[in-house]
Every structure is written in structure tokens, then in C-alpha cells.
N, C-alpha and C positions, 0 to 999 in steps of 0.2 A: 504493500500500500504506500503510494506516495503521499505525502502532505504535501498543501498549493496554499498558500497564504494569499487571501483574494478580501480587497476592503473594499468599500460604497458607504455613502452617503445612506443613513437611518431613512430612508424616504422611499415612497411607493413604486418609485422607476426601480427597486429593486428585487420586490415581492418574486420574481419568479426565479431569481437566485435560492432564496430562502425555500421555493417551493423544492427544486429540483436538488437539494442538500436532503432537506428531510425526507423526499421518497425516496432516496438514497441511489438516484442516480448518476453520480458521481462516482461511490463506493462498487458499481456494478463495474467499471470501468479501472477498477482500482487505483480512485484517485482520493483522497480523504482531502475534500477542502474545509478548511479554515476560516471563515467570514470576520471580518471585523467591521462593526460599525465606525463610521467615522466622521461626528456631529461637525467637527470642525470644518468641513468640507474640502475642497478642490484642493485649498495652499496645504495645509496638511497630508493629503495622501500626496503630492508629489513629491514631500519629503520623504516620505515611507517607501515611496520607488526609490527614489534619488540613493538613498541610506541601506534598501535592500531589506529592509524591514517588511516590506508585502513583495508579491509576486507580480503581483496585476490587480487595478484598480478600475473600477466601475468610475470612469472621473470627466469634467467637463471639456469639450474639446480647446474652446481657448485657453482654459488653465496649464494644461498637459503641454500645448505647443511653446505657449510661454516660458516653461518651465526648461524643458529640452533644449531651448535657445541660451537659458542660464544653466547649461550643460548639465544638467537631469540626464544621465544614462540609461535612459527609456525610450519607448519607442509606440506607436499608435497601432494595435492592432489589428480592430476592426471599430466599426459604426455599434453603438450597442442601442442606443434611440436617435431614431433619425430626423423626428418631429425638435420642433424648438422649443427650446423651455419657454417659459413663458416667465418672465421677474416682474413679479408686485413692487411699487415701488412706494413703500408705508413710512409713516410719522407716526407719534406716537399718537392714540386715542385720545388724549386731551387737546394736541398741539392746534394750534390759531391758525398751520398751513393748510389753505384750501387747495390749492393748484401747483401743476408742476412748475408752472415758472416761478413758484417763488423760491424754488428749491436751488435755483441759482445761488451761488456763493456759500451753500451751507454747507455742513460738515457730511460726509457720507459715514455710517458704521458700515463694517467691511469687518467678516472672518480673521482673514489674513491676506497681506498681500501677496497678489498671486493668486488669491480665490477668483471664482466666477462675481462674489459680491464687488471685489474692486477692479476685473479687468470691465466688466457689463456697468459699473457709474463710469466708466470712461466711453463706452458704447452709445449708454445713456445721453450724455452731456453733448459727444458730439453731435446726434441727431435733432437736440434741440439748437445745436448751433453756440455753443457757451463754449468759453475758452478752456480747452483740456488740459491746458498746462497749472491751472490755478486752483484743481481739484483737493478740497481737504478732506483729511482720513479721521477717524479714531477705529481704533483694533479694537474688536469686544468677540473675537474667537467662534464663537457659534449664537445660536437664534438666542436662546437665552440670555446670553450678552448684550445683544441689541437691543432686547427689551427692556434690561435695566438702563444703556444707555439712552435710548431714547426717553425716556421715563424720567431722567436725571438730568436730561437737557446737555449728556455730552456731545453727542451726536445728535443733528437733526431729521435723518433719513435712514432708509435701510432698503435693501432691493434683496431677495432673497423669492423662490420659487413660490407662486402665487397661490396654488393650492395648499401645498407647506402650511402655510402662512395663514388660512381662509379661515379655520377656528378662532385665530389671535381676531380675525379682522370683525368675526362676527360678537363674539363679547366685548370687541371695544378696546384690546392691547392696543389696538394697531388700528390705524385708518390710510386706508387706501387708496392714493392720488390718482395712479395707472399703472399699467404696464406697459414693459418691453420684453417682445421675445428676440432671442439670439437669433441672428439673421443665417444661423448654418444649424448643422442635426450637432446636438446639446449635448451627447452623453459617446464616450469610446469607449473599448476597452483598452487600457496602457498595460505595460509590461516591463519589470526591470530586464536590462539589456543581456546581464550577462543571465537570468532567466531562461529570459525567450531563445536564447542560441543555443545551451546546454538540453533543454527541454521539448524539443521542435514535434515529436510526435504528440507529448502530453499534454500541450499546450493546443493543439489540430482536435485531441478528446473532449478539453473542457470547451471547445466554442461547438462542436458537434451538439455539447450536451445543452448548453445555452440558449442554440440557436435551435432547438426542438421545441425546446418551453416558449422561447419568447414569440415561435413563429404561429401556435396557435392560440397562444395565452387568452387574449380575447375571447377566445369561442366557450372557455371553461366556465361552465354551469354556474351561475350565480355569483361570477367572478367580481361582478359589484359590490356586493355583501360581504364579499370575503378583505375585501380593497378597504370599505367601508370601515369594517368594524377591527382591524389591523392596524391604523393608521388614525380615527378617531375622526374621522369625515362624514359629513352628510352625506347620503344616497346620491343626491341629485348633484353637489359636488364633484362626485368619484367619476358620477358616467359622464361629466361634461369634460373631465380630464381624460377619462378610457377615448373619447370622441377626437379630441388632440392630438392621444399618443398613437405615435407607431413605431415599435420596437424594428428593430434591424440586423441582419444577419448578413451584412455585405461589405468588403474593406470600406474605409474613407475613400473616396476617390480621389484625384489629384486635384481636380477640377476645385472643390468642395476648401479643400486646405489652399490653394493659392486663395482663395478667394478671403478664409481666415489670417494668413500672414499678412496680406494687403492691410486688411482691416489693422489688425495688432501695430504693423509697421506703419501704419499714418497713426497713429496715436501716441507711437514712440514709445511699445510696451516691450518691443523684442531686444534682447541684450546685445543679438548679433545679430548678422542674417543669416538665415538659416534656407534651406530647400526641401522640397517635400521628401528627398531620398534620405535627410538628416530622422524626418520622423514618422515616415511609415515603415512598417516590420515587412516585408517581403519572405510569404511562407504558401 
């Protein structure tokens, strides 16, 4: 039996990981993986590739690239959701902010830099046409961080995935200006490098086994309910996010990631330049 140390983000895009551990198809293939949660999001597991600490990471596509450009020795698998996220872009439930332009010059909370929270306020800002170079941060780690800092007046904004977020929004944590979705497919799968090259068949097992689950996941019997009551979401919530999602069992293309580098390199996120044969895995 091999052990595969594989982490994602505690949130719904990964229920069919979870599914396909526990009916234990993985172990039919004699693979014993390992899940880790991980609240922190995106800038956190590309540490845990980077450091060799996970195997491969269910993680956001411009985090990962960004990351690899600051010589993360990982590399892009495959496409694991191909639909775009969708970022709520919330204040706090009391705050005086009605609209997004007033959120010009305010402070953004952000995971860590490097998250999907701080490279997407740069996504953000430029599509409203605000100056990208004058963006401020405060770090508050994961969603509960935010909520105290928003709460506390250190930050005044937070952009984190909108369904995520739909509970805080509806008790009133959190009030919700808009959204932004990610202009490319949201979610890959990553792999540390020296992994993926030692690994090459086991690694061809665990996307076989992934891409079984995630390719008919939709059609499984009351799979709303199951979404629903896992995650702490309304009904009508879950299936307007099932209606968005479409899971993916197909490389990145090239096409797809220049179009991601462009973006990242007009914003002046990428540490060097990089090419698509720097971060996709060829298997």
C-alpha cells in the first residue's frame, strides 16, 4: 500500500475526494491516501508542495502559477473544476459600505499572500479600473480571521468563494456588495515535482480514480442533500452552485494558462517569467 498525501481546501469543490477515500477506492488500487484539510487556502498548500509536505493539492489555478514563478517545484496536473469560482466580495454586517466603489482605497483581508483572496483583489480592482499598485492588505489566515477583522474595523473587505460565505451572508456576519468570478477554470490539480517524476504510474491511478467520481458526480441520487447537509447550506443554495459547477477530467490547456500568465503579468504578480512548459506536468 502506498500513502499519497493529497490536501484541498475544507469546501464543497471537494466532497467527491472525500467520497471516493471512504468507499475505498483508492485502497482497491493500493493507494492509501491521506486528505488534509486546509482552511488556510491556496498560499498555504503551495507551501506544503513547495516544502514537500503534501503530494498534490486540490488548489487555485492562479495561486499555483504564481507560486511556481517564485520557484515552487511543482507543476499543474490536470483541470480539476473547470467552471469559475465565483468571489463574494463582503464587509462586514454592520459596515456603512453600500457599493463596490466605495471599496476603492480600502484595506483588502486576504488568507495569505499568494492566496486566491489576494491575487483575485488584484483581479478585482483592475476590472473596476483602480490603481493596482496602491492595493492594501491585512493577513487574517482563513475565513474566521476575516470575520474578526472585519468586525474590528482592521480590514475593510474580504472576497472569498460566494457560496463559502452564503451562511455568514445570510445571519448578517457578512454583507455582500458583488461578485467576481475568475475569468479561467478555478480549481487544478498540483503536484510536488520530485513526486510527480518518481510516481508516474500512481499518480495516472489517483486521476483515473478522481476523474470516475467527479465525471458522474452530478447524476448521484440526492446529491443535493448530501452537499447540503455536509457543508451547512440551504437546498436551494447547493443546487444553484451544482448548476455553476463543472468538475473536469482534462489537462489545463495551453491556450487557458497563457491567457492566466497575461492576466498575472499585467498586474505585476509573477516573480519571473515563466512558460507554460515551466508548469504543466506532461504524463
Amino acid at each position: 500500500m502506498k500513502t499519497v498525501n493529497i490536501c484541498g481546501v475544507p469546501e464543497h469543490f471537494n466532497l467527491p475526494w472525500h467520497f471516493a477515500i471512504e468507499e475505498g477506492a483508492f485502497k482497491e488500487r493500493g493507494i492509501d491516501v491521506v486528505w488534509k484539510d486546509v482552511p488556510e487556502g491556496t498560499g498555504k498548500m503551495g507551501k506544503l508542495l513547495q516544502h514537500g509536505e503534501t503530494d498534490l493539492a486540490i488548489i487555485l489555478t492562479e495561486g499555483i502559477v504564481k507560486s511556481i514563478s517564485e520557484g515552487n517545484p511543482s507543476k499543474i496536473v490536470q483541470t480539476y473544476v473547470a467552471s469559475s469560482l465565483l468571489w463574494g466580495i463582503h464587509v462586514d454586517g454592520k459596515s456603512k459600505l453600500q457599493t463596490i466603489q466605495e471599496l476603492k482605497g480600502k484595506r483588502a483581508a486576504i488568507s495569505r499572500y499568494g492566496s486566491g483572496s489576494h491575487l483575485m483583489a488584484f483581479v478585482h480592482a483592475q476590472s473596476q479600473g483602480w490603481d493596482t499598485t496602491n492595493l492594501k492588505f491585512e493577513v487574517v489566515d482563513h475565513l474566521n480571521g476575516a470575520i474578526k477583522a472585519l468586525s474590528e474595523g482592521k480590514a475593510d473587505y474580504f472576497m472569498w468563494e460566494h457560496f463559502t460565505t452564503k451562511p455568514l451572508v445570510d445571519e448578517g456576519t457578512f454583507k455582500r456588495l458583488g461578485d467576481c468570478p475568475t475569468p479561467w477554470p478555478c480549481f487544478v490539480v498540483a503536484g510536488n515535482l520530485h513526486f510527480l517524476e518518481n510516481n508516474r504510474a500512481l499518480v495516472q491511478h489517483i486521476l483515473e480514480v478522481i476523474n470516475s467520481y467527479t465525471l458522474e458526480f452530478k447524476q448521484i441520487p440526492s446529491i443535493d442533500r448530501t452537499f447540503a447537509n455536509s457543508y451547512g447550506q440551504r437546498l436551494e443554495d447547493i443546487r444553484e452552485w451544482l448548476s455553476l459547477t463543472v468538475w473536469s477530467q482534462q489537462p489545463l490547456s495551453q491556450d487557458v494558462l497563457e491567457h492566466v500568465l497575461e492576466k498575472l503579468e499585467s498586474l505585476g504578480l509573477l516573480s519571473r517569467t515563466i512558460k507554460p512548459s515551466d508548469i504543466l506536468w506532461e504524463h
